[in-house]
N, C-alpha and C positions, 0 to 999 in steps of 0.2 A: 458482884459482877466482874467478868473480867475485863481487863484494860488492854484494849487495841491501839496498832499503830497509829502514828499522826494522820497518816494520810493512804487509802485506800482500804483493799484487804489483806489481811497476814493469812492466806490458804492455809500454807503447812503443809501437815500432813494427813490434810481432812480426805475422808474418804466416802465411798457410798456403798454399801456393802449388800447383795441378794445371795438368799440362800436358793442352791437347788433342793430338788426339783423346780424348776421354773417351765411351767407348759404354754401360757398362754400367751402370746403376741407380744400384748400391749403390758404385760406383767415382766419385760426383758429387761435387761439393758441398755440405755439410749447410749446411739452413737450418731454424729452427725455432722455432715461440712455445707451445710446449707445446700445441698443435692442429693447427694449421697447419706440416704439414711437408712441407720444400722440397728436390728435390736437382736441382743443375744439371748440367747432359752436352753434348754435342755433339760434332759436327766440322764441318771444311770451311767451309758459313755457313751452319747449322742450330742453334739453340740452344734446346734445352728444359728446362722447367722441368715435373719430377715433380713432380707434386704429393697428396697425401692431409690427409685430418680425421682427428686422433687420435678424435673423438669419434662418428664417423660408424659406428655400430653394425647389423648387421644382426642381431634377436635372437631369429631363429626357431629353435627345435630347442633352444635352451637350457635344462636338466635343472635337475631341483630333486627334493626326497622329495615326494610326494603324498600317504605314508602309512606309518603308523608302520614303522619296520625294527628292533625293539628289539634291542638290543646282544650283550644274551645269548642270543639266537637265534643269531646270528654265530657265537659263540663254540660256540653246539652243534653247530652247520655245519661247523666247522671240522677239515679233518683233514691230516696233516701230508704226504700227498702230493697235496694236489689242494687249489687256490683258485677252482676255480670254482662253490662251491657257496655260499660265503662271495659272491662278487660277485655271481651269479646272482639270492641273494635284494634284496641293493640294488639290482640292479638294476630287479626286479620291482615295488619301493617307490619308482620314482620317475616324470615325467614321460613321457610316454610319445613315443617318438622321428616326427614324422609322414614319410611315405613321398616323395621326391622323383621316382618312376620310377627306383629303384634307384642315384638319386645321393647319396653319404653327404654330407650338408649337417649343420655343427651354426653354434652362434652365432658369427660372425665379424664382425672389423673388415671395411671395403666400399673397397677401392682405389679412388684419386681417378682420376687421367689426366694427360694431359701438354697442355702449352700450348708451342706454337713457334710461337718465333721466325727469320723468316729475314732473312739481315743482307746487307748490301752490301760487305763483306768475309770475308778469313778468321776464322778462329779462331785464338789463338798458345795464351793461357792465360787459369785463373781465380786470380784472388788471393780470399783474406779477410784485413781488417786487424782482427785478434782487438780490440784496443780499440776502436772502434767498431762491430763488428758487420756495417759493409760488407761486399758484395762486388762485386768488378771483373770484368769479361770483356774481357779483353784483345785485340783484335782487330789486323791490320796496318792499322786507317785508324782506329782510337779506341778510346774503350772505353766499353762499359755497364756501370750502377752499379745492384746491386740490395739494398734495406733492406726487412727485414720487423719491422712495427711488432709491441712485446710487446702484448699484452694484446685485440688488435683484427686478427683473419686479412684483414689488407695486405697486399699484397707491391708494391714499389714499384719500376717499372723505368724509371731513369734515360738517356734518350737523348741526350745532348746535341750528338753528332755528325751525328745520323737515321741511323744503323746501319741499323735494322729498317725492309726494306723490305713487309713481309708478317709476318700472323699466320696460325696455324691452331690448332684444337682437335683434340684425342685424348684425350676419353674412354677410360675402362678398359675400356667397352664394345668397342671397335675390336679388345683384344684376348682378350678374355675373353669376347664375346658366347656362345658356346655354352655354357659354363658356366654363366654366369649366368643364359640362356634357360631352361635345362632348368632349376632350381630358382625358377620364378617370377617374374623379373625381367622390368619393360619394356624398349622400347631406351629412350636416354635421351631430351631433348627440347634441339632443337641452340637453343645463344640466341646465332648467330651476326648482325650487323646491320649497320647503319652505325656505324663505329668501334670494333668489338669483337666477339669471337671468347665462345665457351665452350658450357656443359651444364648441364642440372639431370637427375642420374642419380634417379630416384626408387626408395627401396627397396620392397619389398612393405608390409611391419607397421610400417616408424618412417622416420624423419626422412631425405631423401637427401642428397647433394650437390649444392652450385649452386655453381659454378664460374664467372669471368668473367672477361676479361683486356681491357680496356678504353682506349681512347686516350688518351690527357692531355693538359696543354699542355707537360709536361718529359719525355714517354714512354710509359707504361703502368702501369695499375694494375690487381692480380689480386687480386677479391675471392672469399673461398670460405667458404662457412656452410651450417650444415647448415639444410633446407627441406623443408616438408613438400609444399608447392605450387609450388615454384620458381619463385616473385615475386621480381621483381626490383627491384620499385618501395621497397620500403624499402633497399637497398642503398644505401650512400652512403661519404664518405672518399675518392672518388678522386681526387679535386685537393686532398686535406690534407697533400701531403709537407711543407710546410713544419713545421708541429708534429709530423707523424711522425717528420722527422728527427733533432729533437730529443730526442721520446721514446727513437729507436732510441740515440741518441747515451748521454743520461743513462742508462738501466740497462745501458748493457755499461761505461761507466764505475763505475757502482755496482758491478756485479758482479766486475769484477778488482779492485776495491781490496781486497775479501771473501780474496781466492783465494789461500792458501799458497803460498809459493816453493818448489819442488823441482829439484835440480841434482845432477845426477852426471856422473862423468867420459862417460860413454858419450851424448851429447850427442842420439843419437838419443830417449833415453827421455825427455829433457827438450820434447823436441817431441811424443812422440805425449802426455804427461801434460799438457801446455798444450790440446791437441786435443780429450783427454778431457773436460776441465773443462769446455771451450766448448760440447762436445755436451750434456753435462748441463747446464747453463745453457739449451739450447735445449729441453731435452726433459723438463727438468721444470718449467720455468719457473713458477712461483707464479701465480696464477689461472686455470693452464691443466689439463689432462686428464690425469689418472695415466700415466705413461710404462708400455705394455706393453713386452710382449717386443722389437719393433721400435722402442718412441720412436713418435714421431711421424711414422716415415721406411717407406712401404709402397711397396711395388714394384704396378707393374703388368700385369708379365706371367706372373704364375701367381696360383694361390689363395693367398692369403694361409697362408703358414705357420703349422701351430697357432692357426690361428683371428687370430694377430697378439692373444693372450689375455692372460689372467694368469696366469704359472705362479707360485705361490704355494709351491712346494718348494726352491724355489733362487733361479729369473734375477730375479724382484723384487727380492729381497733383495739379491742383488747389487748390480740397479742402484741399490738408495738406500742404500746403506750407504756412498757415497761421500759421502754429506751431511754427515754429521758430523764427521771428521777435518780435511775442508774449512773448516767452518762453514756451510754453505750449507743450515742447518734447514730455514730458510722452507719450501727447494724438496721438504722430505719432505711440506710440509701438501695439497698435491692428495692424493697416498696413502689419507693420515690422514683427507681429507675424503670421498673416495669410499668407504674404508671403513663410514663413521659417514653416510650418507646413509640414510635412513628406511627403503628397499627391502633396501639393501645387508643393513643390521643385521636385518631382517627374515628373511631367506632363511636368515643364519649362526645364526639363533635358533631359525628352523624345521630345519635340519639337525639340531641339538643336540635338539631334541623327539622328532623324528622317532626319532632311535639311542636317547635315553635318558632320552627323559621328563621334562626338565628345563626350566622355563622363564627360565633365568638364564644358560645357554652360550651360546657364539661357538661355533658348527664351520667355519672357511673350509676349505673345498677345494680340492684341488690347480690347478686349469685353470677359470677364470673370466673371465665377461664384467664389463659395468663397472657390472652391480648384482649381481655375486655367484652368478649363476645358471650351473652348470658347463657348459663346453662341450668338456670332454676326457673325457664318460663314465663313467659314475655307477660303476662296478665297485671293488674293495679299493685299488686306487691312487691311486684320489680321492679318496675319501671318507675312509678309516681313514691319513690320514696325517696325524696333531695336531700334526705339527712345522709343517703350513703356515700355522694359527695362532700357533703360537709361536714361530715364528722374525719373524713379522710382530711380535708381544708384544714383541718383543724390539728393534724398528726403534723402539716408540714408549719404550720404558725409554732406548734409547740417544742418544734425542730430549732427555729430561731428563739422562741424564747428560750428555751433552756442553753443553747450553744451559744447565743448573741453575734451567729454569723449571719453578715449582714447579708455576704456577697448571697447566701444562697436565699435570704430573703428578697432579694431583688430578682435574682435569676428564677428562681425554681419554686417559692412559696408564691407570693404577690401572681405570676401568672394563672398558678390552679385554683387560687383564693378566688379569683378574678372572673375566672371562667364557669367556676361553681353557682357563683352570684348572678351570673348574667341568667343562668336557669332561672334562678327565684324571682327576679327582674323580671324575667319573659313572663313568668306564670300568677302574678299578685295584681289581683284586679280591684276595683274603688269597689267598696261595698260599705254600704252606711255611715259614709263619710271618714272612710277609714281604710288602708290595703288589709286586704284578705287573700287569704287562699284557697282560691273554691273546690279545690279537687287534691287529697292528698292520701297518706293514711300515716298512723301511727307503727311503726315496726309488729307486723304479725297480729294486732289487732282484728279481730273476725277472721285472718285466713282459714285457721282450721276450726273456727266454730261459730258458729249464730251468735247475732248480739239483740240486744232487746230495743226497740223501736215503737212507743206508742202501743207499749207493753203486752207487745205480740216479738217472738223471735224472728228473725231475719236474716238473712246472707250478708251480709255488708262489712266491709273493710277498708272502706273510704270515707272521708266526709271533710267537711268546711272548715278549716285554720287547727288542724292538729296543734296540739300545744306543742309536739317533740319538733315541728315544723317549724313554729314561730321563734321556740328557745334553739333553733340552732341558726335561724338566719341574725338575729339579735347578735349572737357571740362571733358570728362571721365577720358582718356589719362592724363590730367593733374593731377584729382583728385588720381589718380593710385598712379602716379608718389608723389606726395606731400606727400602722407599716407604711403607708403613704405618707406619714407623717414625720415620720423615721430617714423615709428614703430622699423625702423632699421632694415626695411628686402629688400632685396635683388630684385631692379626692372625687372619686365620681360624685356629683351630690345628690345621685337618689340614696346611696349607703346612711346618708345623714337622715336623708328624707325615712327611710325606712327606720331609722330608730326612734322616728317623731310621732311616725302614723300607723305603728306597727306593735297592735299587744306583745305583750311578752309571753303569755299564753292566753286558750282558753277559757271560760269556768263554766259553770253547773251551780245548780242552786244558788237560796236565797238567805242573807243575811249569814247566821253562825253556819249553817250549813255548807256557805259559798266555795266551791272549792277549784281544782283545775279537771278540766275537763280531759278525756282523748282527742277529741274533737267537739263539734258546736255539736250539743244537744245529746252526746255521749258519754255517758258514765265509766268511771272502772265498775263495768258491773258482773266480774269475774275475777278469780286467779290469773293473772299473765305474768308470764316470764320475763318478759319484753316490759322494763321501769321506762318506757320511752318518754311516760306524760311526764315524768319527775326529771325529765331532763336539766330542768333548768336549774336543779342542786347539782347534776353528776350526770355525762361531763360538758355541760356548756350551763356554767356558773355563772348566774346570773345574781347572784344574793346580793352585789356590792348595790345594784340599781332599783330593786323590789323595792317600792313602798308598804308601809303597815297594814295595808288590807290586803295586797298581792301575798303577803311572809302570810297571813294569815289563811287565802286561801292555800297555800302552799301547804303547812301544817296539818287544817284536815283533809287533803288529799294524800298525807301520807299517813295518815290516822285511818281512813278510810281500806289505804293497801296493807296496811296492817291488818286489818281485820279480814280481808281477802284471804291471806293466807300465803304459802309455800307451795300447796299442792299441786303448782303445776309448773314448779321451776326445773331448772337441768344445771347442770355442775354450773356455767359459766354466770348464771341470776344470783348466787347468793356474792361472792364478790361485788358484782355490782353494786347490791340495796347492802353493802358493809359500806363501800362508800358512800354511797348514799345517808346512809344513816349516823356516820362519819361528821359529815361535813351541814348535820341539822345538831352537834352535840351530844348524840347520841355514846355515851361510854361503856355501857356493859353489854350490849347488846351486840355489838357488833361481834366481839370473841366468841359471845354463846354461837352465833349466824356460823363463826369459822368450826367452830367443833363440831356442829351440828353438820355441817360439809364434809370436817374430812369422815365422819364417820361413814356418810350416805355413797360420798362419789372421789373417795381416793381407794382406788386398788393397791394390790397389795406390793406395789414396787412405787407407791406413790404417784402415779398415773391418775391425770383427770380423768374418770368413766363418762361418758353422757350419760348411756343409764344409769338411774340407780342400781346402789348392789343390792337392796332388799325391796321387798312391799313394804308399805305399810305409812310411809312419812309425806312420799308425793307420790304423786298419782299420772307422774308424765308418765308414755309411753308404757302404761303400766303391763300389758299385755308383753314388751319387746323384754322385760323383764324376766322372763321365766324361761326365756330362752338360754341355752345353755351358751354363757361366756366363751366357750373356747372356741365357737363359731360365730357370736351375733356380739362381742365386744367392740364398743364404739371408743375411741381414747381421741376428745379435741384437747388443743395446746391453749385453745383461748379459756379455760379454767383454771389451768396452773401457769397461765401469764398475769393475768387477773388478780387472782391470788395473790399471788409476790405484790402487783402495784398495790392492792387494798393492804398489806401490811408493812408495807410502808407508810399508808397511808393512815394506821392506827398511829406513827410515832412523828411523822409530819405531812403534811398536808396543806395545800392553797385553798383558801375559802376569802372571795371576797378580795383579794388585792393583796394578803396578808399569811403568811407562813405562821402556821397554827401547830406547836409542836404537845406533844404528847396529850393529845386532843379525845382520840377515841381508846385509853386503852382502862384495862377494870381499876376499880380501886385496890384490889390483890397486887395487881404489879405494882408494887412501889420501886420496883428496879426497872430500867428499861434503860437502853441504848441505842446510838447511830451514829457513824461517822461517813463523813462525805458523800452526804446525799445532794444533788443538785438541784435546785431549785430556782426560777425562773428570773432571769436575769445573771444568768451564768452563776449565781454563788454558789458556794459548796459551804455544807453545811451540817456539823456534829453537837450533838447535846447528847449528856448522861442527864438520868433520872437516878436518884437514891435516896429513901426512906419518905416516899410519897410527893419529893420535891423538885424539881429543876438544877442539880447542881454545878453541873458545869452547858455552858454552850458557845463553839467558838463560831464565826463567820469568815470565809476567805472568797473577794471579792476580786477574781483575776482582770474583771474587765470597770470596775467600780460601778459606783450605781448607787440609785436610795432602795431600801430592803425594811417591810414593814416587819412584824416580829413579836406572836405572843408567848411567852416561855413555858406557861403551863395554863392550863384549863380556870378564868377565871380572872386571870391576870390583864393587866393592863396593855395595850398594842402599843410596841415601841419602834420607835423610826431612828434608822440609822443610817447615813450617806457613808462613801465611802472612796478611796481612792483607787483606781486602779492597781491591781497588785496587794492591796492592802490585807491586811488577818487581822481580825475585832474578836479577843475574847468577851463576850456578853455578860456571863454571870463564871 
């Protein structure tokens, strides 16, 4: 294996390399400043640069309550074969949908378009040299160099050959105009001139795009901002490559020096984990625009997927929960800021009034634009799923515990932690001598399919104490409780109260059979993509508190989804059940889980797909399949964020209170390595593995603290305290 630096990563001269012809979208090159997202393609001597604004919002049609929908009405609505009575009413209580001529329109991200380049040569390939952030287009008679400055939507195209003999503009209009006609749009306003190509796309109700790719005295320069009038006259920066370059230069050097080493024998996962990193560097970048479902990165030749939104039950969390193992906080604070933005909190305040009369809750919703206002449909799968506050709760506790700032646990976590609870609070009523929760659902549970009911099928997508419900107020509960304790303030005592009276899941059946339920009286009794009942392994870990019949029902309920199957998972489920499967012991399985993935849903620039790329394995979406990729490809970032945190989490990983290191990886790898990985309680933390054993593992404790610690699978858990500042070689 090889031997890395003390401390961080040694980049070098690592690179990422696509061959042309490159046709399709999402098979480009990423380029990205957390707004500003770039992908490159071409063939022959055609070269384009996709382009989109993360921030570029279209916000019509976007739902919100208008009117009370109190909670217990819900709950009287509710009957155990039919949810549409229960949605019906929310939906009646809220914004009212307006009419497109029968076009279903709701609040969506707005595709940018394409700028091309035509060169005086061929195409061969694109490089990026990950330490600097360039990239190269390799041509048979030179090559173009292209830097996109952080903080400032630049894109800087270095000609020093004169490659580019011609520009031209492609707007999203060119291929979306019908679409977009029939919902209100103009066409766009071309600002093609002397020495420069481009568009100002204007939305209906808010800010468009302005777009421009301009001549220089080294090349070109593509400036893109959102505009309400598409002036051009304040546009400026196109002859600043000189301090761009620097800019570009010093934060990707900042940035890998940050970035944990990961090395395993299988050489490929050390390259798509370097690739990861760099896209989340791109896509969440600090002072840029919450990374949705896509990043920064939008196609434009279809509607944008799911609005390109926030799904707030799962792929956010995904994508940022790569932050912290990493170290890479900062890039969770856009999140944390668009969360806490004046509107934002407003909306999640009025949800929480609107169900339950409270004026001190947070309700986030499943499918949101980027002030909160839902654009996935106001019905029981939006609205009554409190895990999508609290698994976000739980982004900002994991903020503090990995960083051990306090200041923002007082200020910024402890507030949303607080307001999240107060929902759960409002909504858990005395049932059998015990709090329940009578109205919830499991993530996507019965939305898109009948479930079985007193063994007839049914509509239904709600029911009685969700186990993903119980296992995430439990982990909440706890965090409450530790950070109040922390801060020296004073705990509410129903948080106590609720870990006294409050299962930690549901079950199903009787004696061996006993297992955790989706809800009261609901079985996994299908393939779901959505591990929601298994929450309570991954991620609101619950193992350290389970007794020996709860570990039990636990077990075969994942015995049970084992035998369910894959066939209906999408790129971002099989990370998931790695951790999952992780963090029950599981060691050879999880690796088959990741090749088994990248075979199905990594394209061929290493690109998450949602589709699969073939028939045959799962059966999601299987029709959307056969559609020709270069119009119907779907590329979410919550797959290959995911991925990165699940291999990490094959060489360390929290289970239980305790840093479990080379836990899930095969018995083939007798090599394995990591250096300064961060782990909870601010330490940083490297161990090598060589010839099947634990051979070296150091610990540096900048803020001290006790750090529990097992060295290899089998081994005894060792406790070590430590001093502020302190470094503990272990083994």
């Amino acid at each position: 294996m090889a031997i890395v630096k003390e401390k961080g990563m040694e980049i070098g001269s690592r690179d990422f390399r696509l061959d042309f012809p490159i046709r399709r979208v999402h098979c480009g090159m990423p380029m990205a400043n957390g707004d500003l997202g770039v992908l490159i393609i071409g063939e022959g001597r055609r070269l384009e640069i996709v382009m989109c604004l993360a921030s570029c919002w279209d916000h019509r049609n976007s739902q919100r309550f208008e009117k009370p929908c109190p909670y217990d009405e819900l709950i009287a609505a509710w009957t155990p074969e039919d949810a549409s009575p229960v949605s019906r009413r929310l939906i009646e209580a809220s914004t009212p949908l307006n009419d497109f001529g029968g076009v279903s329109w709701r609040g969506t991200r707005v595709p940018g378009g394409r700028l091309v380049l035509h060169l005086g040569a061929d195409l061969k390939h694109i490089r990026l040299a990950y330490g600097t952030g360039m990239v190269a287009v390799v041509t048979t008679a030179g090559e173009v160099h292209l830097g996109l400055t952080p903080g400032r939507n630049r894109l800087y195209v270095l000609d020093p050959c004169r490659l580019v003999t011609s520009t031209t503009a492609e707007p999203m209009w060119n291929r979306l105009s019908a679409l977009f006609e029939s919902v209100g749009y103009q066409p766009p306003t071309d600002k093609s001139g002397s020495g420069q190509v481009g568009w100002f796309q204007p939305c209906p109700e808010d800010p468009g795009t302005l777009a421009i790719l301009r001549q220089t005295s080294y090349g070109y320069c593509l400036v893109a901002e959102r505009s309400s009038d598409g002036d051009e006259q304040s546009l400026d920066g196109w002859e600043d490559w000189p301090a761009a370059q620097q800019s570009i230069a010093s934060w990707w050097a900042d940035f890998w020096r940050r970035q944990p080493t990961f090395i395993v024998p299988e050489t490929f996962w050390n390259d798509f984990f370097l690739l990861a990193l760099y896209k989340f560097g791109c896509a969440t970048m600090p002072g840029g625009w919450a990374a949705s479902l896509q990043g920064p990165w939008l196609e434009d030749y279809q509607r944008p997927p799911w609005s390109c939104d926030y799904h707030f039950n799962v792929n956010i969390q995904l994508i940022y929960t790569l932050a912290f193992a990493t170290g890479n906080f900062q890039h969770a604070l856009p999140l944390f800021d668009m969360l806490e933005q004046e509107e934002f909190q407003a909306v999640m305040r009025s949800n929480a009034k609107a169900l339950f009369g409270i004026d001190d809750g947070l309700l986030l919703p499943h499918a949101v634009d980027d002030r909160g206002w839902q654009v996935g449909g106001m019905g029981a799968g939006a609205t009554l799923d409190f895990v999508c506050g609290g698994w976000t709760a739980m982004l900002y506790w994991n903020y503090y515990r990995y960083s051990g700032d306090q200041e923002f646990l007082r200020r910024r976590a402890m507030p949303f932690m607080r307001g999240v609870m107060r929902v759960y609070q409002s909504a858990l009523r005395e049932h059998e001598g015990r709090l329940s929760l009578p109205v919830s659902i499991s993530a996507e549970y019965g939305c898109s399919f009948k479930v079985r009911h007193n063994g007839r099928l049914v509509n239904q997508n709600t029911g009685r104490d969700p186990s993903y419900q119980l296992a995430c107020m439990h982990v909440l509960a706890n965090a409450l409780l530790e950070g109040s304790e922390l801060l020296g303030e004073a705990p509410d005592p129903f948080w106590r109260e609720l870990k006294e009276r409050l299962p930690h899941f549901t079950c199903i059946g009787e004696g061996a059979e006993r297992r955790v339920a989706i809800w009261e009286g609901q079985d996994l009794d299908v393939c779901h993509r959505h591990h929601s009942h298994l929450a309570m392994v991954y991620p609101f870990d619950l193992s350290g508190e389970l007794n020996e019949e709860e570990q039990a029902a636990v077990s075969a309920a994942i015995d049970l989804w084992i035998l369910r199957g894959m066939g209906q998972w999408s790129e971002w489920c099989f990370p998931w059940a790695i951790q999952i499967q992780a963090r029950r012991g599981f060691q050879e399985s999880p690796m088959l889980l990741f090749r088994i993935w990248k075979e199905i849903f990594l394209n061929e620039s290493l690109a998450t797909a949602y589709l699969p790329r073939f028939q045959g394995f799962t059966a999601h979406r299987k029709d959307d399949m056969l559609k020709p990729k270069e119009t119907h490809e779907v590329m979410q970032l919550d797959g290959t964020m995911a991925a990165a945190t699940a291999l990490l989490d094959l060489l360390i990983h929290e289970r239980a209170g305790v840093a479990h290191l080379f836990a899930a990886i095969p018995k083939t790898w007798s090599e394995a390595e990591f250096r300064d990985v961060v782990f909870p309680g601010a330490f940083r933390i490297s161990a090598r593995r060589a010839g099947g054993k634990t051979v070296f593992c150091q610990v540096e404790a900048p803020q001290g603290g006790t750090l529990r610690i097992c060295l290899e699978p089998g081994a005894d858990i060792r406790t070590v305290t430590m001093k502020p500042g302190e470094q503990l070689r272990l083994v």
